[in-house]
C-alpha positions as CSV (number, residue, x, y, z in Angstrom):
1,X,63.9,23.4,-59.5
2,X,60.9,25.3,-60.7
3,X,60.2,25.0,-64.7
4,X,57.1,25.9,-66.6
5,X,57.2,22.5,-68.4
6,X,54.0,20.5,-68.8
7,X,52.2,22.8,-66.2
8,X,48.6,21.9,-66.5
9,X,45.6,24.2,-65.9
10,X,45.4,23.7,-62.3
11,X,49.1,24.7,-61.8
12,X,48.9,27.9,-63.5
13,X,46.4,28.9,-61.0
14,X,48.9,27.6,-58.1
15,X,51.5,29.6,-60.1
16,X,48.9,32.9,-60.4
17,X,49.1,32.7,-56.6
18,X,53.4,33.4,-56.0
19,X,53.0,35.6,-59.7
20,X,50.7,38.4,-58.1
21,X,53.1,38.6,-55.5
22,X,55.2,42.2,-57.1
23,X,51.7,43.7,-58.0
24,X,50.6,43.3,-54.4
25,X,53.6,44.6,-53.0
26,X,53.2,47.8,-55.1
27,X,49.4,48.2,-54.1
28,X,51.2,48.3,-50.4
29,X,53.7,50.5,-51.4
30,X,51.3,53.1,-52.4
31,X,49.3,52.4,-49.8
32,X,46.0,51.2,-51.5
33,X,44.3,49.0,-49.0
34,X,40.8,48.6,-50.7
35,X,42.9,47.5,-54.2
36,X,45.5,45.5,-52.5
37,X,42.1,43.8,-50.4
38,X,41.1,43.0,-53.6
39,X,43.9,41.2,-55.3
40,X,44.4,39.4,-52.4
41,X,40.6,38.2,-52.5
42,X,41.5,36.8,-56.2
43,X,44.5,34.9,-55.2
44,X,42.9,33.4,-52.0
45,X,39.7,32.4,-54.9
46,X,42.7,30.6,-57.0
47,X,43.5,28.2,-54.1
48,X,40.2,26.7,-54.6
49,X,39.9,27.0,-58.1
50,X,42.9,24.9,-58.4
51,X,42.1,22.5,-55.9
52,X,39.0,21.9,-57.5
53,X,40.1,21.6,-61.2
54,X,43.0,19.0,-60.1
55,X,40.2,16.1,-58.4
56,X,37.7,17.2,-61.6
57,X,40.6,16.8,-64.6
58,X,42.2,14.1,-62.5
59,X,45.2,15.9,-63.6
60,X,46.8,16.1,-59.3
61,X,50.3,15.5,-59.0
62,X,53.7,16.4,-56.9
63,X,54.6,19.1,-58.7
64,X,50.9,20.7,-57.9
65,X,50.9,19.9,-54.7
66,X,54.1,21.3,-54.4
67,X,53.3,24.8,-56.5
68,X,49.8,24.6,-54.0
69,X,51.1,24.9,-51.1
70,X,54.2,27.5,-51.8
71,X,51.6,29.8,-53.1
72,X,49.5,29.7,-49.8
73,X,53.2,29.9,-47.6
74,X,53.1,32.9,-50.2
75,X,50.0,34.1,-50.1
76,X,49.7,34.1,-46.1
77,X,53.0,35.6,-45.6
78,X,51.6,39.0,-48.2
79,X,48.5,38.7,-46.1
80,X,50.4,39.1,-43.1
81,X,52.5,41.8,-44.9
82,X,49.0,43.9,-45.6
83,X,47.7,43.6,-42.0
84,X,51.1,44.6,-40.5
85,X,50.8,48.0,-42.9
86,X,46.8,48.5,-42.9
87,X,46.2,47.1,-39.4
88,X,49.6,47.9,-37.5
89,X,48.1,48.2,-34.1
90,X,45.9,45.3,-34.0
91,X,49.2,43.2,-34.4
92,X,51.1,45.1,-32.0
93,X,48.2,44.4,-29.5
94,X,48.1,41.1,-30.4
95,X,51.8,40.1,-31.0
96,X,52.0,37.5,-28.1
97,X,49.4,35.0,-29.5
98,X,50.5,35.4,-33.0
99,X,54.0,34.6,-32.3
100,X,52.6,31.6,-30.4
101,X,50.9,30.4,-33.4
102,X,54.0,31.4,-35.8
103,X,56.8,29.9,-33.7
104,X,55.4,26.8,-34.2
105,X,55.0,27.0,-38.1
106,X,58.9,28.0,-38.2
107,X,59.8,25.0,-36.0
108,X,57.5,22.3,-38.6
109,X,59.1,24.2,-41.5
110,X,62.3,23.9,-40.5
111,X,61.7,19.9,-39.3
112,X,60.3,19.4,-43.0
113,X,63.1,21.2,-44.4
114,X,65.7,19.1,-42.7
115,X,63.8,15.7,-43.4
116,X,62.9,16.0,-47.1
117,X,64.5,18.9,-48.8
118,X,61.3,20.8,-49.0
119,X,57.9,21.9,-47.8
120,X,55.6,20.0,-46.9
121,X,52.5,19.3,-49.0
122,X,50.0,16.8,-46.7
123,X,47.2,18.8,-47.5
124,X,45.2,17.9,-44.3
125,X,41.9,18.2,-43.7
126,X,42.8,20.8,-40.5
127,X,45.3,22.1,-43.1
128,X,42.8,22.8,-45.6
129,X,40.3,24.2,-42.0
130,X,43.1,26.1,-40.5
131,X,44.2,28.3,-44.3
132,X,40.3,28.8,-44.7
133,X,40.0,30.6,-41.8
134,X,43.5,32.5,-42.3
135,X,42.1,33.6,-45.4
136,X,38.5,34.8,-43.8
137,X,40.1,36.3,-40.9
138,X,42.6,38.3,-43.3
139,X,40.1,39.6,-45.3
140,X,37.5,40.1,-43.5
141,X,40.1,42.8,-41.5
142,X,41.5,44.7,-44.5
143,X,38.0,45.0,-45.7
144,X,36.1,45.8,-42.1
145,X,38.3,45.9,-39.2
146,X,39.6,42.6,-36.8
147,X,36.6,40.3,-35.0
148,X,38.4,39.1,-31.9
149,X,36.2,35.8,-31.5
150,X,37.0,34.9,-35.3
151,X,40.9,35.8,-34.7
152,X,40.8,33.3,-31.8
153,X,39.8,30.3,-33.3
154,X,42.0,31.4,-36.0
155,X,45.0,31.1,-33.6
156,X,43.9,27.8,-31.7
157,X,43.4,25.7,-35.3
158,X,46.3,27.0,-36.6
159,X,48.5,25.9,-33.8
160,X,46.3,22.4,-33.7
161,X,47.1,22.0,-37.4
162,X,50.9,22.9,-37.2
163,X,51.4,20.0,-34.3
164,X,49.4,17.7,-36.8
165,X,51.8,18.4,-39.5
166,X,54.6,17.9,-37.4
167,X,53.5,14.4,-36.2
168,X,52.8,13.6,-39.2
169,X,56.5,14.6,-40.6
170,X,57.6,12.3,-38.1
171,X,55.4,9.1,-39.2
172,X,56.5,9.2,-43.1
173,X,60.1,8.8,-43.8
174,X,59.5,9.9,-47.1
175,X,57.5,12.9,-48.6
176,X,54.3,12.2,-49.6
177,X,51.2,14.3,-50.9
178,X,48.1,14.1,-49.4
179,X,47.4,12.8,-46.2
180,X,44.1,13.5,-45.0
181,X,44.8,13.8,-41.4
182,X,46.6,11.4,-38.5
183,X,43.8,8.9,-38.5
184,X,44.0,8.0,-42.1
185,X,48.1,8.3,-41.9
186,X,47.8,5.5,-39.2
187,X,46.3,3.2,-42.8
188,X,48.4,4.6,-45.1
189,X,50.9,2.0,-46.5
190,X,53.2,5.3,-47.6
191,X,54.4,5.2,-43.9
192,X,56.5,2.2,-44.7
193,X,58.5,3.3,-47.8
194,X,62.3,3.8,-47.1
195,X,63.7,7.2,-47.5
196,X,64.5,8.0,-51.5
197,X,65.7,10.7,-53.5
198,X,62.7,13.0,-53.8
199,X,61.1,14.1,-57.4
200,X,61.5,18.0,-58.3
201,X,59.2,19.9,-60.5
């Protein structure tokens, strides 16, 4: 359950993220790309901001890792939004290869859903590779128009990263924050714990 109690700095910047969602949604609503492009710029800036002030305040926990990654799941998905209304025939072009990339993303949602209750939260290094380039690619469109070459390395990380995540959901019983990738998950001791009731917010 989500509560405001004992967020720290770094979480209010996670929170900023899913927050801006009802102003972006009326910037698409009145049709205000350039503003909308904007906002969107702001909370994609947050995602490092936060990332950065929980390893310098030593302040990271599961709640922030939690509140992280819902507000990049919600910050993608209102990205997505904005190019299916600002750039609606690119993605009809294109629907093919983006459903190959998404169908994957529902299936490792839906594996981590099933397994632990929740999202996950590994916070890869391809994770961290795959949303940086979600991010440029998004942008970079509302603002100038799609780059193909850019769109397709988009598409081939994300799918890379999703089948990461899902091998990785498969290799801890329990949910854990974290996990640089699968070569440091193979010396991670976390792959041993049995499955246990898992902390909220």
């Amino acid at each position: 359950m989500l509560t405001f109690k004992n967020f720290n700095i770094a979480d209010w910047f996670s929170f900023y993220r899913i927050a801006a969602v009802p102003i972006l949604l009326v910037w698409l609503w009145l049709g205000e790309r350039e503003i909308f492009t904007w906002f969107l710029l702001i909370s994609y800036s947050t995602d490092a901001i936060d990332g950065f002030l929980a390893r310098r305040l030593k302040i990271s926990s599961a709640r922030g890792s939690q509140l992280d990654s819902m507000g990049d799941q919600i910050t993608l998905g209102i990205g997505l939004i904005g190019l299916w209304v600002f750039e609606n025939q690119f993605i009809r072009d294109n629907l093919l290869l983006i459903a190959i990339a998404f169908v994957p993303y529902l299936i490792q949602m839906i594996i981590a859903f099933k397994k632990y209750g929740k999202a996950t939260a590994f916070h890869t290094y391809s994770a961290k590779t795959s949303a940086l380039l979600q991010g440029v690619f998004i942008l970079w469109t509302l603002f100038f128009g799609p780059v193909y070459w850019l769109f397709y390395i988009m598409i081939v990380i994300g799918v890379l990263e999703t089948l990461e995540e899902i091998t990785l959901i498969y290799m801890y019983e329990v949910w854990v924050e974290d996990v640089k990738g699968l070569y440091w998950a193979l010396k991670d001791e976390r792959r041993l714990f049995k499955k246990e009731s898992s902390s909220n917010f």
